[in-house]
N, C-alpha and C positions, 0 to 999 in steps of 0.2 A: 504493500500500500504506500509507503512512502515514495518509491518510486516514482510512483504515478503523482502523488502529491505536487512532486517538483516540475511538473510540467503542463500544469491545468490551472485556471480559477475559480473561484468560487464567487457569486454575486452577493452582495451585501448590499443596501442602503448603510448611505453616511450615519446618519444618527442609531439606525441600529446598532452598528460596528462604533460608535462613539459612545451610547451608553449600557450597550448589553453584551456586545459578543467577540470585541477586539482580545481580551484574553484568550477564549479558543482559539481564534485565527491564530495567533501568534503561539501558544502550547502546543498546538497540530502541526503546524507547520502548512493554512491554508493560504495559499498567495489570491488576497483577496482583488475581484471586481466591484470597484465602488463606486453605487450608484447615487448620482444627485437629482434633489427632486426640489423645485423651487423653495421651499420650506426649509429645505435645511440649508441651502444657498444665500437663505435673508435671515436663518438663526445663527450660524456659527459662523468666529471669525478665523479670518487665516492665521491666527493663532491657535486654535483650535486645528486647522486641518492641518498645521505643521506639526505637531503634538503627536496626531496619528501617523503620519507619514515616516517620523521619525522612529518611531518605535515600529512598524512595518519593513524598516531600509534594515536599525540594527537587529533586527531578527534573520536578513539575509531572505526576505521574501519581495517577488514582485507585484508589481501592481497593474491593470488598466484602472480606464475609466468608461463610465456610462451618463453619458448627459440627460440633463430632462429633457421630457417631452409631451408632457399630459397639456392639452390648450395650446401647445405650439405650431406652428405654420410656417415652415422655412420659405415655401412660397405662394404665401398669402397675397392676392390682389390689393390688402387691403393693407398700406405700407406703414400706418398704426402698429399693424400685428406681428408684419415682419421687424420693426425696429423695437416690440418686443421681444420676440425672439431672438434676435440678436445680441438683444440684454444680456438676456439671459445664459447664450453662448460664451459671451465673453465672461461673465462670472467663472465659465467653466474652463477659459483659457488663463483666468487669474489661478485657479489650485495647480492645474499643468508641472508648472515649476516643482511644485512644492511636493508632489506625488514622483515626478517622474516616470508616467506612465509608461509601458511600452506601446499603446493602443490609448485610444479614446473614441467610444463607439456612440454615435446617434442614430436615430431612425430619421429615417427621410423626411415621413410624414406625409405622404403621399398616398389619397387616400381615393380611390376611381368614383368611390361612390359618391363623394360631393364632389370633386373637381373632372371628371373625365370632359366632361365638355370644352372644359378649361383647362387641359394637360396642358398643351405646349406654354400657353401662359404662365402655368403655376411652375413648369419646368425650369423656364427660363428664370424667373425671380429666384429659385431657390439656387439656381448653379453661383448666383453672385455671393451668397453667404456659404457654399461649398468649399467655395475657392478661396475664398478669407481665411477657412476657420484653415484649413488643409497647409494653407501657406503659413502660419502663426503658429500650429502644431507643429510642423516639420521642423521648428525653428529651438525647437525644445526635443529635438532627435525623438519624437515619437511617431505615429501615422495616424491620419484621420481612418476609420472605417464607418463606413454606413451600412444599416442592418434592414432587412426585409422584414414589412409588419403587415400590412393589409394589400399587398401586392397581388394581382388576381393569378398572375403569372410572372416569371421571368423577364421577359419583352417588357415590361411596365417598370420594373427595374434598371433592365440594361438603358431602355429611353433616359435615363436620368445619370444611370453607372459609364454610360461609353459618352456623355461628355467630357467627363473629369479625365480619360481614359492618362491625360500629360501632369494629373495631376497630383498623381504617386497619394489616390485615394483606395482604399483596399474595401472585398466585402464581406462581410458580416453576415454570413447565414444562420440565420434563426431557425432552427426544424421546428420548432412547437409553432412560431406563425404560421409557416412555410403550411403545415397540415391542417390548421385552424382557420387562416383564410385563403390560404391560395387555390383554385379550381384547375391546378397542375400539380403532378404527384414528384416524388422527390428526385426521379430519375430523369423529367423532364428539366427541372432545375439546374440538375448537374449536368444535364447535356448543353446547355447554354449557357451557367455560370463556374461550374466546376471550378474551369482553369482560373479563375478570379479568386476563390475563398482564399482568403487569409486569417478569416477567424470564424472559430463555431461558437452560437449561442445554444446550448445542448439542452433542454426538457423536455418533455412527453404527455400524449394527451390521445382522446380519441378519437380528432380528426373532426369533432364539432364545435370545443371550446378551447382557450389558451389555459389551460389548467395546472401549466407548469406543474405534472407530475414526476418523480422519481423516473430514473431513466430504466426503463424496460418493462411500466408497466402499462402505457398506452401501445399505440398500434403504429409506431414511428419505425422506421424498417434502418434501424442504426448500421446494424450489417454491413445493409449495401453502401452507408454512406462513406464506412471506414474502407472498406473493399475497392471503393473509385479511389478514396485517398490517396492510398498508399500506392495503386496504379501510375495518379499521375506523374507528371517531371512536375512538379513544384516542390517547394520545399513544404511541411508539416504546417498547417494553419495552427494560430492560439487557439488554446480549447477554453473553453467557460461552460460552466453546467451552473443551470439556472433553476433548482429547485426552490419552493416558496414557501416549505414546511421544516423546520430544523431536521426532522428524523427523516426525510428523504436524501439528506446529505450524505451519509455514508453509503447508503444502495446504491446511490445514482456512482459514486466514485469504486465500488466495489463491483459493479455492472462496468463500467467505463475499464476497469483495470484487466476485463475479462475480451473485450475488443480491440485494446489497444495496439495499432500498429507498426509503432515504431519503434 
């Protein structure tokens, strides 16, 4: 188990990991994913997330990150929203330093059911705060990734993935969206996006809600995911397992240790 330990993350929220669970992380040896959600963004200060970061670094663990994204619209018509959101990013490019991520992962936010009329629109507004954050990230040796959430398919992503294509942004496959919203199964994924993944957000479910189950007890076919993996020429994606119950945390990583292939 250790093994495996040192080459995965685990998601956390900040304020959890600040007042409940940063001793385990740090006892286990889990190199935590920590997620920011507006609320702890205007509660704590960068005193406080240099505090965690520090005792994260001297424990010899690494770190991404996960920006908010609940109410945000990277390309919202409506330039209130986006200079919201923007805010908001850059809050998230203020801890950057202070973490040292190797990754910092957002959702697109791209949603067909209200915008498809309005793709190319909403496309074009969001590639100007892509290319902002990706350039300001790089600049802190880490990589932007964006991750698939209510994407109907593939093609709905790449429309948006093969702009950035020069700008050293990486993808972020989610399997518990991927099966929860997408109306394309995981193999049509990998036949379009495959050679892109550079990171996996890993839970389970049964293909009709996000229920970020323990890994191997929905109907997520991990298998074949790790099986293309290892096929391709790329190098190993970051892995992240995103369980949302404390006691799914060990299955999912003791399941995970049972597929892993490299």
């Amino acid at each position: 188990m250790s093994q495996i330990l040192s080459k995965i993350q685990v998601n956390i929220p900040f304020t959890m990991l600040y007042e409940s669970y940063l001793p385990q992380f740090l006892e286990n040896g889990l190199n935590p994913e920590i997620g920011f959600d507006a609320a702890a963004l205007d509660r704590f200060s960068l005193k406080d997330f240099e505090g965690v970061a520090r005792q994260i670094r001297k424990r010899g663990l690494s770190t991404t990150l996960h920006a908010p994204y609940l109410d945000l619209s990277p390309g919202s018509l409506d330039s209130a929203i986006r200079s919201l959101t923007k805010r908001r990013f850059q809050q998230i490019l203020d801890v950057v330093p202070i973490f040292q991520p190797k990754t910092v992962v957002f959702h697109t936010g791209y949603d067909h059911q209200r915008y498809w009329g309005l793709k190319e629109m909403w496309i074009e507004k969001s590639l100007e705060l892509w290319i902002w954050l990706s350039e300001n990230i790089r600049k802190e040796a880490s990589l932007l990734m964006l991750e698939n959430v209510y994407e109907q398919s593939p093609q709905e992503f790449l429309d948006i993935y093969e702009r950035l294509r020069d700008q050293h942004v990486g993808f972020c496959l989610d399997t518990g969206h991927m099966a929860a919203f997408s109306s394309k199964d995981l193999s049509t994924w990998l036949q379009f996006l495959g050679e892109h993944i550079q990171q996996l957000h890993l839970h389970d479910n049964l293909g009709n809600q996000d229920d970020h189950m323990a890994l191997g007890e929905g109907e997520i076919d991990f298998e074949l995911l790790f099986k293309y993996l290892k096929g391709r020429k790329s190098d190993p994606p970051l892995v992240t397992i995103e369980p949302h119950r404390e006691e799914d945390v060990w299955p999912s990583l003791e399941y995970l240790e049972r597929l892993w292939p490299w």
